[in-house]
C-alpha positions as CSV (number, residue, x, y, z in Angstrom):
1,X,0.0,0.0,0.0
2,X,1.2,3.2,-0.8
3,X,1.7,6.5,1.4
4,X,-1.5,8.0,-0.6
5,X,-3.4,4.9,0.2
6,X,-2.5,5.4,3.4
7,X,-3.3,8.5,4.1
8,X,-6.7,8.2,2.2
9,X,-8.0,5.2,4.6
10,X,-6.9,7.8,7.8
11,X,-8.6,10.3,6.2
12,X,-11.6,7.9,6.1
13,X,-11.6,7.7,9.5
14,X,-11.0,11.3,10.4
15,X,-14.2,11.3,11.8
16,X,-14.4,8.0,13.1
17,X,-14.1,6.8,17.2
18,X,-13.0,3.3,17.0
19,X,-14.3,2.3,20.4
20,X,-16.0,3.6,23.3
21,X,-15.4,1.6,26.8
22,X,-15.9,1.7,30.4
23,X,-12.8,1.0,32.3
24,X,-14.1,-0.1,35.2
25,X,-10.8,-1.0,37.5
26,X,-10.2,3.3,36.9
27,X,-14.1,4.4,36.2
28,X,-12.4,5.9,32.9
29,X,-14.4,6.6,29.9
30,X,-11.9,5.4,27.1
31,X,-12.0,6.1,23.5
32,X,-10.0,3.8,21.9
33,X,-8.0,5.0,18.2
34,X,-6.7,2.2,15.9
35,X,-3.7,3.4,13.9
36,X,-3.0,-0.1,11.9
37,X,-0.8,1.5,9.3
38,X,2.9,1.6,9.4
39,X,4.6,5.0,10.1
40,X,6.0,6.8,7.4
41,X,6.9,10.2,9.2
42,X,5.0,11.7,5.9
43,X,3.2,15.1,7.2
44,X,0.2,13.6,5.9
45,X,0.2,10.6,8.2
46,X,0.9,13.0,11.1
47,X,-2.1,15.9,9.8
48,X,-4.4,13.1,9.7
49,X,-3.5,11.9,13.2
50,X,-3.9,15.0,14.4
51,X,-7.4,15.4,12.8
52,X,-8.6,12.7,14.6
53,X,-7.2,13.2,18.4
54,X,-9.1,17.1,17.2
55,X,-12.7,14.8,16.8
56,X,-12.1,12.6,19.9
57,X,-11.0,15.2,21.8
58,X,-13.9,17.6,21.0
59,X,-16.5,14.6,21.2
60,X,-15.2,14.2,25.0
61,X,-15.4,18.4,25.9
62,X,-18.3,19.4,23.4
63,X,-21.0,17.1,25.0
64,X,-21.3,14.4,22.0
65,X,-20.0,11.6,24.4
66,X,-22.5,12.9,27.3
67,X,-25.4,12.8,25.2
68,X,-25.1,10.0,23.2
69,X,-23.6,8.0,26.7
70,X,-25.1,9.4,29.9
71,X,-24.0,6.5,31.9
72,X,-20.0,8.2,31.2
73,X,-21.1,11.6,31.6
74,X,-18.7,13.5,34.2
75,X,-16.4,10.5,34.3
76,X,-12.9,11.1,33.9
77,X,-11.4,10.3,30.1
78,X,-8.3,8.3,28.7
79,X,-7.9,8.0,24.9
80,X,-6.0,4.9,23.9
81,X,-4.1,5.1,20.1
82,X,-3.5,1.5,19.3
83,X,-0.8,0.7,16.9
84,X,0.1,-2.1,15.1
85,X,3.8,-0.5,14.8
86,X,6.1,1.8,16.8
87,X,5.6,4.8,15.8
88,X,8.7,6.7,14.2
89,X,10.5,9.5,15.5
90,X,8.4,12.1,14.1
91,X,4.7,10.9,15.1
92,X,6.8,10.6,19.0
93,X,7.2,14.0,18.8
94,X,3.5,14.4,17.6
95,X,1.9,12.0,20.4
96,X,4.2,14.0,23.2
97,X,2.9,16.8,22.2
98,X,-1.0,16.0,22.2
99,X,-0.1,14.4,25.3
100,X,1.1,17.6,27.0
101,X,-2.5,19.2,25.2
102,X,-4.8,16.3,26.5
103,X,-3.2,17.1,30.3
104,X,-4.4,20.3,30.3
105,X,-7.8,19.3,29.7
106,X,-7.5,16.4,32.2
107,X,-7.5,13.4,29.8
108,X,-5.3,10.6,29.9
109,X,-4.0,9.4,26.9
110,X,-1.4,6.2,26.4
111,X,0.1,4.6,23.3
112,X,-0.6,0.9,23.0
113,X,1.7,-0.6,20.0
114,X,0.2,-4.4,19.9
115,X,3.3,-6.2,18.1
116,X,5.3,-5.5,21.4
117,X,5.2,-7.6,24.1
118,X,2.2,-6.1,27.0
119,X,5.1,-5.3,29.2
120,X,5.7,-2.4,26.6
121,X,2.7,-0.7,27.2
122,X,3.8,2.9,27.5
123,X,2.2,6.3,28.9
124,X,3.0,9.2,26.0
């Protein structure tokens, strides 16, 4: 697949959230993002990244989640982005970056990349 392909099937899902969950061991709302594409550092790749944290994040402080799940409503958020590689040096920067952002409102956010082994789980 090439880096237009790519960037075509993230734009797809610009608008997307993957997966809303309960966490209950933290009582966490959590909206997970799957980002199953290789990283390719492309500004592209990264724009459309940031596209989507800007639609999960304004789904958690504009209401959306609240009224479509009043059973989460006031509870305290983590967004999850699930990859299926390690993200390069560039989308790093990115992800610590929105990161710092997402504290400032109070949501949690880690980076989950699945082909590691689960002790790799890391906090962005």
């Amino acid at each position: 697949m090439d880096a237009e392909d790519q960037t075509a099937n993230a734009k797809d899902r610009t608008g997307v959230i993957d997966l809303i969950a309960h966490d209950p061991k933290t009582d966490e709302v959590v909206l997970v993002m799957d980002e199953p594409d290789e990283w390719d550092g492309s500004d592209e790749q990264l724009l459309a990244l940031q596209e989507r944290f800007n639609v999960y994040v304004s789904f958690l402080l504009d209401g959306e989640m609240a009224e479509a799940h009043p059973e989460l409503a006031g509870k305290p958020a983590r967004i999850e982005l699930r990859c299926a590689h390690m993200p390069d040096t560039r989308a790093l920067e990115l992800l610590g970056l929105i990161h710092d952002q997402l504290a400032f409102q109070e949501i949690k956010f880690e980076v989950i990349v699945r082909n590691d082994p689960p002790s790799r789980k890391a906090t962005a």
